[in-house]
C-alpha positions in Angstrom: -16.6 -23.0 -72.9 -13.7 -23.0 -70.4 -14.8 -23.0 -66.8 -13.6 -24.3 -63.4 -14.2 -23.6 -59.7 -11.2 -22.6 -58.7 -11.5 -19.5 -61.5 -15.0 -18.2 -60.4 -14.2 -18.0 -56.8 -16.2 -14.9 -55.0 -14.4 -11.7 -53.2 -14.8 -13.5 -49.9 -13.0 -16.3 -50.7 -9.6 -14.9 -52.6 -9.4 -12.4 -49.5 -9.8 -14.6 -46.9 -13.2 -14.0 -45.6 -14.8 -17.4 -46.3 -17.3 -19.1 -47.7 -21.0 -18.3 -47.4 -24.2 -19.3 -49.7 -23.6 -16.1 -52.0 -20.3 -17.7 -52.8 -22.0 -19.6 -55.1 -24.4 -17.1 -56.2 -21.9 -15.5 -57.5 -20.2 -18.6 -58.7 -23.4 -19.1 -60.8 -23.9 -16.0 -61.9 -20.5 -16.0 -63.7 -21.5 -19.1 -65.1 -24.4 -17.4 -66.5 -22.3 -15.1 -68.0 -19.8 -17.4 -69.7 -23.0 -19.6 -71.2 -24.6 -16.4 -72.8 -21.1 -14.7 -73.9 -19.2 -18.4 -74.4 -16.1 -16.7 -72.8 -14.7 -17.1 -69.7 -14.6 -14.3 -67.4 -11.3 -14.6 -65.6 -9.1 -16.1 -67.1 -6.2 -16.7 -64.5 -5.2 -18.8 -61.2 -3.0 -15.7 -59.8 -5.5 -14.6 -57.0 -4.6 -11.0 -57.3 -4.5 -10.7 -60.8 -8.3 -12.5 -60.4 -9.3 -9.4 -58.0 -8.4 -7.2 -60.5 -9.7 -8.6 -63.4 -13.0 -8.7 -61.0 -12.8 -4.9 -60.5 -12.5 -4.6 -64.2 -15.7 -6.6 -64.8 -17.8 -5.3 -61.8 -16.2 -1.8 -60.5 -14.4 -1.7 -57.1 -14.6 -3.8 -54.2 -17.5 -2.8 -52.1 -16.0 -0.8 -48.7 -17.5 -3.3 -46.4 -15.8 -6.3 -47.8 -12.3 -4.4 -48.1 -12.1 -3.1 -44.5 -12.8 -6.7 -43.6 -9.9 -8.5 -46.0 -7.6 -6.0 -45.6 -7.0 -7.6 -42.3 -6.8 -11.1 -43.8 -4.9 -10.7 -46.8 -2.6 -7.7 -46.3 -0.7 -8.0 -49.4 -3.8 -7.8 -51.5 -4.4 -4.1 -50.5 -2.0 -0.4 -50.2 -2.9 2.8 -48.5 -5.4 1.3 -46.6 -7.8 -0.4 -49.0 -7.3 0.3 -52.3 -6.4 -3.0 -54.0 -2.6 -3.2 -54.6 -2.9 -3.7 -58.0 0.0 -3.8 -60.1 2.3 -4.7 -57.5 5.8 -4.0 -58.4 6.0 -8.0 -59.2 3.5 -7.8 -61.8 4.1 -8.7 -65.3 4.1 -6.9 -68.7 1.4 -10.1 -69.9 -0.6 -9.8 -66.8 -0.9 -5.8 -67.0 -2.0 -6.6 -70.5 -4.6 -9.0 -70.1 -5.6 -7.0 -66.9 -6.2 -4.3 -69.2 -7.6 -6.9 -72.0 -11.0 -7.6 -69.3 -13.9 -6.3 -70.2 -16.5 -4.7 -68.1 -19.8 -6.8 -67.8 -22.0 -4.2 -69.3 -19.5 -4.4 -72.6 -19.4 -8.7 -72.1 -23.0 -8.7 -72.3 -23.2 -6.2 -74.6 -26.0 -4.0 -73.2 -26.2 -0.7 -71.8 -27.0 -0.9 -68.5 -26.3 -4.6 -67.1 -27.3 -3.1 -63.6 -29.8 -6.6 -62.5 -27.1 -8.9 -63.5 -24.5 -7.2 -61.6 -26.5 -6.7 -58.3 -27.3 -10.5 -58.8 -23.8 -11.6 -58.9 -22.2 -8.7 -56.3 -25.3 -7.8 -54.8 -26.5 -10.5 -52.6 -22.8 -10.4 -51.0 -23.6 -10.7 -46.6 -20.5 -8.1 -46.2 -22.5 -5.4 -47.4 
C-alpha cells in the first residue's frame, strides 16, 4: 500500500497555515482509509493538484480555513476563495486524474461516510 508523509499532508499545511495536532488526525485518518481500501488517496507531490484531489474526496474547503490561506498562499485561490483549480498551467494528465479521485463515500464504498469524514476534516481548529 503506497503511502508517505509528504502525500497526506492536512489543508493547513499545503496553504500555509501550519501545523497543529489535527494535522495528524487527519494524517491518520487517511491512513485509515488507505488500510481498509489498499489505495492511496492522493496520489501526487503537486500541492495544488493535492487540494483538489482533497476537494474531490471530502467536498470544498471549509470557509474558515480559506479566508485564512488565501492570504498565505495567493496562488492557490481566484475570485476570492474559490480554489484556483485548473490553473491555466495545468495538465491534460493532471485534469484526468483530478477527475479520476474518488469521493470518500464511493472509496469506502458506503452510503453515507459522514463519521469518517468529520473525523478526518472535522476536528480541523480553523473551524
Amino acid at each position: 500500500m503506497p503511502t508517505s508523509n509528504d502525500i497526506l499532508y492536512d489543508t493547513l499545511l499545503i496553504t500555509g497555515l501550519g501545523w497543529s495536532y489535527p494535522c495528524d488526525a487527519y494524517s491518520l485518518g487517511c491512513i485509515l482509509v488507505e488500510f481498509y481500501t489498499g489505495m492511496a488517496l492522493f496520489q501526487t507531490h503537486d500541492n495544488l493538484e493535492h487540494l483538489a484531489m482533497m476537494e474531490m474526496v471530502m467536498g470544498k474547503m471549509p470557509e474558515s480555513v480559506a479566508r485564512e490561506a488565501v492570504n498565505h498562499k495567493p496562488e492557490f485561490f481566484k475570485e476570492g476563495r474559490k480554489l484556483n483549480w485548473p490553473s491555466p498551467k495545468t495538465t491534460k494528465q493532471s485534469r484526468k486524474d483530478v477527475r479520476a479521485t474518488r469521493s470518500l463515500q464511493v472509496c469506502l464504498a458506503i452510503g453515507d461516510a459522514g463519521l469518517v469524514t468529520e473525523y478526518i476534516i472535522g476536528n480541523n481548529p480553523a473551524n
